[in-house]
C-alpha positions as CSV (number, residue, x, y, z in Angstrom):
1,X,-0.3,9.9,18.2
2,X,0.0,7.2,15.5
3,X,0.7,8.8,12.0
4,X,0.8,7.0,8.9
5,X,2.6,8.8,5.5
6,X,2.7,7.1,2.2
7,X,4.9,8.2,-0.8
8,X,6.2,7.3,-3.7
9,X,3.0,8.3,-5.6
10,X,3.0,9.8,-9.5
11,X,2.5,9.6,-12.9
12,X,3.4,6.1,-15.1
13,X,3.3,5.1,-18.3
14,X,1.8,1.5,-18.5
15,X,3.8,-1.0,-18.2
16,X,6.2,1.1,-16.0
17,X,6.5,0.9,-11.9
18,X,6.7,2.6,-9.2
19,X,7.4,1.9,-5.2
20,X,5.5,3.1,-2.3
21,X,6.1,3.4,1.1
22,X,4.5,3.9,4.1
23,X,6.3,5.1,7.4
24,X,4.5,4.9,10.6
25,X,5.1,6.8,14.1
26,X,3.8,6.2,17.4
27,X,3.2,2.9,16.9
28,X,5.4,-0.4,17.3
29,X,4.9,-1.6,13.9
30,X,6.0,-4.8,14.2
31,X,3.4,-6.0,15.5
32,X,0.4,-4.7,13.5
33,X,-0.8,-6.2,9.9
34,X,0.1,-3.6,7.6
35,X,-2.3,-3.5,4.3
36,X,-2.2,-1.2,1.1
37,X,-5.2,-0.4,-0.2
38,X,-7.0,1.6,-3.4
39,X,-9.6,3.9,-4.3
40,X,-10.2,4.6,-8.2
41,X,-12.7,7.7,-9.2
42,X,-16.1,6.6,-8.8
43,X,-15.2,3.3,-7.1
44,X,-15.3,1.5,-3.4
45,X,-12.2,1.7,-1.6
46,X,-10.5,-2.0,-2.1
47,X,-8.1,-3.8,-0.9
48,X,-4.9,-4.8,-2.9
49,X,-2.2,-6.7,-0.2
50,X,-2.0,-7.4,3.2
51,X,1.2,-8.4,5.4
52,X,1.4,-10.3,8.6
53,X,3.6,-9.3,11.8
54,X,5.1,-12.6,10.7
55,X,5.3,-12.2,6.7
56,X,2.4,-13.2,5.5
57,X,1.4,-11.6,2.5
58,X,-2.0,-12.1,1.1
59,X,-2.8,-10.2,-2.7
60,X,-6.0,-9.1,-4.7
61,X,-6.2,-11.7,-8.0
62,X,-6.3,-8.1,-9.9
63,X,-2.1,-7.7,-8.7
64,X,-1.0,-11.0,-8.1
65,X,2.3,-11.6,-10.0
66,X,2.6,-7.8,-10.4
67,X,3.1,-6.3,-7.2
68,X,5.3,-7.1,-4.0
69,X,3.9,-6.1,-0.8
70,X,6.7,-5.9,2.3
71,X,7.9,-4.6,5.2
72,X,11.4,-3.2,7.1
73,X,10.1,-3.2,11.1
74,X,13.2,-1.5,11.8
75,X,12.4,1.7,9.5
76,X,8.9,1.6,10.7
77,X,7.8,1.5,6.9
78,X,5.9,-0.5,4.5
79,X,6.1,-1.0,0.9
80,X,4.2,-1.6,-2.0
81,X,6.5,-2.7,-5.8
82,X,4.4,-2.5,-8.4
83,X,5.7,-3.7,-11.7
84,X,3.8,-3.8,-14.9
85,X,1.5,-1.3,-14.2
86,X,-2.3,-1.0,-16.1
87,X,-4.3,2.0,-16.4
88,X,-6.8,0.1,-14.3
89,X,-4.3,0.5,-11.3
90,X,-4.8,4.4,-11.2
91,X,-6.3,5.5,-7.5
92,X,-5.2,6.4,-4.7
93,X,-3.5,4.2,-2.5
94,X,-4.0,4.3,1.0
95,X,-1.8,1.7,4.1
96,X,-3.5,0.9,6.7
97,X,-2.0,-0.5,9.7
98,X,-4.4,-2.5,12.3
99,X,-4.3,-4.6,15.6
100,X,-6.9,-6.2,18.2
101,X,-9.9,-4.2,16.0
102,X,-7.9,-0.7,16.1
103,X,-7.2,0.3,12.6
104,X,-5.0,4.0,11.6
105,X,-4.8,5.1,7.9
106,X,-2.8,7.1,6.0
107,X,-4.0,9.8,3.6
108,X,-2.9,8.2,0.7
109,X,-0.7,8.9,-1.9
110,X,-1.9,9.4,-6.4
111,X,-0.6,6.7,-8.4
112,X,-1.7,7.7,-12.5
113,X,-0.8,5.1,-15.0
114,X,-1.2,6.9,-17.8
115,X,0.0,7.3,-21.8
């Protein structure tokens, strides 16, 4: 059964930041793009970064120079480093992990960036 758990979710002031993770079971995560993605109240569910089996990370133009997307195959967990943090950035952010068209997500995990 593959399970995917994010953490590392809260409340921020702007300009503050905060790490996420998300561990995966029942799956051999190397080999499976891992993606972190967000859903503001009232708004589609977007994508913010993507990672490669091989490293390659791809970023929404709304995060680029602000966060880090990466990866530790031998944990079995993902990560997200957000720096700089907007109140735009509040949702919930949600890791997806996906291979040959099969895709598993996480529950998600409240990031608030608030004064």
């Amino acid at each position: 059964q593959v399970q995917l758990v994010e953490s590392g979710g809260g409340l921020v002031q702007p300009g503050g930041s905060l790490r996420l993770s998300c561990a995966a079971s029942g799956i051999i995560f190397s080999g499976y793009v891992m993606g972190w993605y967000r859903q503001a109240p009232g708004k589609q569910r977007e994508l913010v970064a993507t990672i490669t089996s091989g490293d390659n990370t791809n970023y929404a133009d709304s995060v680029k120079g602000r966060f880090t997307i990466s990866r530790d195959n031998a944990k079995n967990t993902g990560y997200l480093q957000m720096n700089n943090l907007k109140p735009e950035d509040t949702a919930v952010y949600y890791c997806k992990v996906g291979k040959w068209g099969m895709d598993y997500w996480g529950k998600g995990t409240l990031v608030t960036v608030s004064s």
